[in-house]
N, C-alpha and C positions, 0 to 999 in steps of 0.2 A: 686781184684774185677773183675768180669766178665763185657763183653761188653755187654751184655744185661742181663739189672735188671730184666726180665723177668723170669731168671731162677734162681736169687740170691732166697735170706732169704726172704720170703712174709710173712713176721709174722707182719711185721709193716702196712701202711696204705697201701690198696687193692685199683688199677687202674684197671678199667675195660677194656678191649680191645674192646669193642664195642661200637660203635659211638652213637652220637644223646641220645634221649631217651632211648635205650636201656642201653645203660653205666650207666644214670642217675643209671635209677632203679637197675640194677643190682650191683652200691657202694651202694645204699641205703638198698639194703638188707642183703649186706656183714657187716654194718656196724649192723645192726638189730642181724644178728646171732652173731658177734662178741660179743655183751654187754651181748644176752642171754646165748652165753657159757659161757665167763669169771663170769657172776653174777651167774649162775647156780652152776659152778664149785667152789666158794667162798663161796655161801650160803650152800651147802653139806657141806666144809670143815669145816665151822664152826658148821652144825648143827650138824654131826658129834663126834668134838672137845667137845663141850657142852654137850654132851650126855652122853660122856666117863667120861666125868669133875662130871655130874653129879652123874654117877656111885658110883666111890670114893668117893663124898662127901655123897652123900643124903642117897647113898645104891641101890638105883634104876635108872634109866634113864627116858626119858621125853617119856610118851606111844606115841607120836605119832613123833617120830626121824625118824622110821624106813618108815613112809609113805612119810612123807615129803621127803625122800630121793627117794622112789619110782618114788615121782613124780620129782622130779628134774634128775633122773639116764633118764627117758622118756625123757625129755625137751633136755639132753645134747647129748642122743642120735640121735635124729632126728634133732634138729637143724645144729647138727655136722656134719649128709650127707650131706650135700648142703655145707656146708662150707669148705669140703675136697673134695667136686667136684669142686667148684669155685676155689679153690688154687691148682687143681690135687695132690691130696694126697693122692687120693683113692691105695691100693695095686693092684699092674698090674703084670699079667704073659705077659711075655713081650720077650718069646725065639723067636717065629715067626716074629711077629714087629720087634725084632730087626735084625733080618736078612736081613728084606726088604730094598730096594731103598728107598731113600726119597718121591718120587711120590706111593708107596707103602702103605708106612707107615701112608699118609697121605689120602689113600683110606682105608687102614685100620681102623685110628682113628674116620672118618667119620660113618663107620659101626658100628663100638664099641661106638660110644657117641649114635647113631640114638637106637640103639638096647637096651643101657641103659638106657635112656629116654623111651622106650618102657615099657620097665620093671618098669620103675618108677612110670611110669602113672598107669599099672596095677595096681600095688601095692597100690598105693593112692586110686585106687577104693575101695578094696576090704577091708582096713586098714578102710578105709568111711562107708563103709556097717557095719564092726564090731562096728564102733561106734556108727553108729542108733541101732546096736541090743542092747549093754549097756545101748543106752540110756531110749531105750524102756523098757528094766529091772528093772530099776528103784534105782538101788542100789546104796548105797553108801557107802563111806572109812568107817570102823568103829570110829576111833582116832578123824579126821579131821568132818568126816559127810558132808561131800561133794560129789556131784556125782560121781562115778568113770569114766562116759565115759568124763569127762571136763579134766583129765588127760590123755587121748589117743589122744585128738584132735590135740597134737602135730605130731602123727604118719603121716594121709592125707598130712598135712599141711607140714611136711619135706621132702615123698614122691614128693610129689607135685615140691616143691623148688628145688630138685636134681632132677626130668626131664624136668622142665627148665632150669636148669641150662646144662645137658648135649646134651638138644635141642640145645641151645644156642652154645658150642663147636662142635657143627655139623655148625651151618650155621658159626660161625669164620672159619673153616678149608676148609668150602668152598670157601669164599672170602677171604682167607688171601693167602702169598704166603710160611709162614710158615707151621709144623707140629706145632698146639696147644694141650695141654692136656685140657687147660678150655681156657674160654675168653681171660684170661690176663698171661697163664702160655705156654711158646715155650718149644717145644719138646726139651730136653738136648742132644739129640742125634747130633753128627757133621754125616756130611756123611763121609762114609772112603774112597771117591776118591780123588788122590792126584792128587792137580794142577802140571800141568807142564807149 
């Protein structure tokens, strides 16, 4: 077991590294994507299971297996950026960063979360705009007959979650004396200078 649980297994209960109200909200939302991946990921497998079941028996599948999964494959996607920012799970090219000093790496990550968050918020805009043009369309799932843009509204809405959330790992990296990859996750990196 390492000295700081920070860098252990975070698969179990999420502590935010930021204080006050911001921590609040920030387990509170952790715990929000948590239930919607695991219930997203459970309801697919089963609708899935049920489908293929029905195959073999009935001869045919349920017509609308495949939207329902459409919409849960959206749900699990988007909810899952923000949940793999908040735990730094996202994949990092990381030959630069790791070269740097720790005062380095730690002006690096600052740039890399601000920049991320940048990108994030774009992207929430313009995921937003797609959604008012569906919605303005009018159309809907054939199987289900639901509108198709009440299944995109995950898109803003995860965008959105992951550049707060990588706003957030900018202002921890600024006040902490740590490198953080998100709120509550320390850089695994040791420095390679040896005490004498």
């Amino acid at each position: 077991m390492s000295e700081n649980p920070a860098t252990d297994d975070d698969t179990g209960t999420f502590e935010s590294g930021l204080p006050g109200i911001l921590g609040t909200i920030d387990v509170v939302i952790s715990k929000i994507e948590a239930v919607m991946l695991a219930a997203g990921v459970l309801a697919m497998a089963i609708n899935t299971c049920v489908n293929v079941v029905a195959r073999f028996v009935f001869g045919e599948g349920f017509f609308f297996a495949g939207e329902i999964n459409r919409i849960l494959i959206i749900l699990i996607t988007f909810a899952g950026i923000g949940y793999a920012a908040r735990h730094g799970r996202h994949i990092r090219m990381s030959a630069i960063y790791d070269a740097l000093p720790a005062l380095g790496r730690k002006i690096l990550m600052i740039f890399i979360a601000l920049f991320t968050a940048g990108i994030m918020f774009f992207l929430c805009y313009w995921s937003y705009a797609y959604v008012e043009t569906l919605y303005g369309r009018g159309r809907i799932l054939p199987a289900l007959g639901i509108p198709i843009w009440t299944i995109y509204v995950w898109v803003p809405i995860g965008f959105a979650v992951t550049g707060i959330q990588y706003f957030l790992t900018a202002i921890k990296n600024f006040t902490a004396k740590d490198v953080y990859l998100s709120t509550g996750v320390v850089d695994g990196y040791a420095d390679t200078e040896k005490e004498v």
